[in-house]
Residue, then its C-alpha position, 0 to 999 in steps of 0.5 A: x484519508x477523507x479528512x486528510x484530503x478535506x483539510x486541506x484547499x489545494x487537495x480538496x480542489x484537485x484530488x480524487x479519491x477512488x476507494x477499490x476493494x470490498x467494502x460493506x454498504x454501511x461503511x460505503x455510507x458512511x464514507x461517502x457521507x464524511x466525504x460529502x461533509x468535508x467536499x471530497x470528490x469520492x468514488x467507491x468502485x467496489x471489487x474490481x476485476x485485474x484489468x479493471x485494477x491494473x488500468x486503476x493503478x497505473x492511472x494513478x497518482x498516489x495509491x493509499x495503502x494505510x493500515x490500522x492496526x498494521x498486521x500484514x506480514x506483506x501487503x499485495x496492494x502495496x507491492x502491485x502499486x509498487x510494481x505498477x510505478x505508482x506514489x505509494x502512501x503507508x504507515x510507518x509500521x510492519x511490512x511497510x517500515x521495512x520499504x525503503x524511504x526513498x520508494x514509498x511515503x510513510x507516515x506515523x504509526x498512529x496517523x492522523x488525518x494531519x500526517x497524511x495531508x503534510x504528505x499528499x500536499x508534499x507528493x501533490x505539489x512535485x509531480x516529479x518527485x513523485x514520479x520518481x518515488x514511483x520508479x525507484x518503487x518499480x525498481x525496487x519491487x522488481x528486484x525485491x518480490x519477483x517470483x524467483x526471489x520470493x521462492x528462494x526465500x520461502x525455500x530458506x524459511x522451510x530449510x530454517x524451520x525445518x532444522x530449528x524444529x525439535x522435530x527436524x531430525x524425525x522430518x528429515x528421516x521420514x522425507x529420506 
């Protein structure tokens, strides 16, 4: 993302980089080196606490939640940017190739800083498109992992289990 938002003169000039989230002091040096190196305005907040997360969030305007490798089988971040209305950048793969095009903004799999400043200076340059990315993702984050609909399906999955198992017969009797 900092060589994306260094690549390009219109980011560079308007774009703030916050990064939230643990993150070890070498990497954090090493970032804010690269950011330096390539005139990125960066600030790395560290853990943040909920509020301080949420205020962060609906503040706002492109929420980056780029993965590599990809290997969540959800991701928190995403969904809470979702929820909170926000422009959502992801990487075409895993849980985030099933997100709807019309809520998220997806690059390649194998991103490159070159596929992820095409699409910061798309979302950049629409402010309203990019708000309705962000309430088409509210809308479908609301229906899609609200608590009652996450339970429903984390109830299918144990009954699916359950009986695919070899072991369902036994289970079922000892749970009688």
């Amino acid at each position: 993302v900092i060589e994306a938002l260094g690549a390009s003169a219109a980011l560079r000039k308007t774009a703030h980089y916050s990064l939230v989230g643990a993150i070890d002091s070498q990497e954090r040096e090493h970032l804010e080196k690269l950011a330096l190196e390539r005139n990125v305005r960066l600030t790395v907040h560290g853990p943040l606490d909920d509020p301080e997360l949420h205020a962060k969030l609906r503040n706002a305007s492109i929420v980056s939640c780029l993965r590599e490798p990809v290997l969540e089988g959800a991701s928190a971040s995403a969904i809470e940017a979702m929820l909170h209305g926000a422009a959502v950048l992801v990487s075409d793969a895993g849980f985030y190739a099933d997100l709807p095009d019309d809520c998220v903004a997806k690059v390649p799999q194998a991103t490159e800083p070159v596929d992820i400043c095409k699409v910061l200076e798309e979302l950049h340059s629409n402010a309203g498109a990019r708000a309705d990315m962000g309430r088409r993702a509210r809308q479908y984050a609301e229906r899609t992992f609200a608590p009652d609909v996450y339970a429903d399906a984390l109830l299918c999955l144990i009954d699916d289990v359950l009986w695919s198992s070899a072991y369902g017969p036994v289970i079922a009797s000892v749970a009688q």
